[in-house]
C-alpha positions in Angstrom: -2.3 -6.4 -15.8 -4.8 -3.9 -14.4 -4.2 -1.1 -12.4 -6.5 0.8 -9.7 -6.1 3.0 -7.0 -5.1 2.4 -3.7 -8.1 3.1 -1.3 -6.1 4.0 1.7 -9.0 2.9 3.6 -9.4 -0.5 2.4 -8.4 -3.5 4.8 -8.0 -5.5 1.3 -5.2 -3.2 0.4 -3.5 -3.0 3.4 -3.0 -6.6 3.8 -2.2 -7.0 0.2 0.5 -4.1 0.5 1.6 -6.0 3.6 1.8 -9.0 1.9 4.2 -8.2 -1.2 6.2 -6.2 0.8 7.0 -9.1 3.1 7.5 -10.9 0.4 9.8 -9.0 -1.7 11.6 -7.8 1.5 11.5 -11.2 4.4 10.9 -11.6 7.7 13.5 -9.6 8.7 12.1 -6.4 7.4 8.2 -7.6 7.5 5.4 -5.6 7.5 1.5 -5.6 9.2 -1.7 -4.9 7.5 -2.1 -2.4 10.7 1.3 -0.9 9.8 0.5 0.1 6.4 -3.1 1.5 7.5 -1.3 3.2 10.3 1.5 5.3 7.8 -1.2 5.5 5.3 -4.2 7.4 7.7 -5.3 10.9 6.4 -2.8 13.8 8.0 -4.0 17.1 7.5 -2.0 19.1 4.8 -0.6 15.6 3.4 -1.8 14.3 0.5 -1.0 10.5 -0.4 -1.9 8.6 -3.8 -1.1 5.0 -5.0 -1.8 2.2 -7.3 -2.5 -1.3 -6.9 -1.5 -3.6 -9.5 -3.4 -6.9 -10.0 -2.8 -9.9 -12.5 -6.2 -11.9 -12.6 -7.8 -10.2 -9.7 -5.0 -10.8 -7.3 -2.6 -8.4 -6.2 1.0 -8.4 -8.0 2.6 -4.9 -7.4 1.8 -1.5 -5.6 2.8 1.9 -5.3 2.5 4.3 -2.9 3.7 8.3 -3.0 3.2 11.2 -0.3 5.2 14.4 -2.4 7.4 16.2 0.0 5.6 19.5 2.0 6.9 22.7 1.7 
């Protein structure tokens, strides 16, 4: 398994993200690629960081963290 970053401003990643959530979670609670680019756009004063995990080049996994403001 390889890990890289998230690019928050990759389409790839967003639909990828989109993707195994809807999986993992079902129709019920599925998500867009525009849903995860929109709650993952630059705020200022928030920082955001995340890793994609692939298994032969396709995406397997991802994690995504925005630490609390004070």
């Amino acid at each position: 398994m390889e890990l890289i970053p998230f690019d928050l401003k990759m389409e790839t990643h967003h639909a990828a993200a989109a993707a195994l959530w809807t999986a993992a979670c079902g129709s019920d609670l599925a998500i867009t690629p525009a849903f995860v680019a929109f709650n993952t756009r630059f705020s200022t004063g928030v920082s955001q960081a995340g890793q994609l995990a692939l298994e032969d080049e396709q995406p397997v996994g991802f994690i995504l963290a925005t630490p609390p403001t004070n």
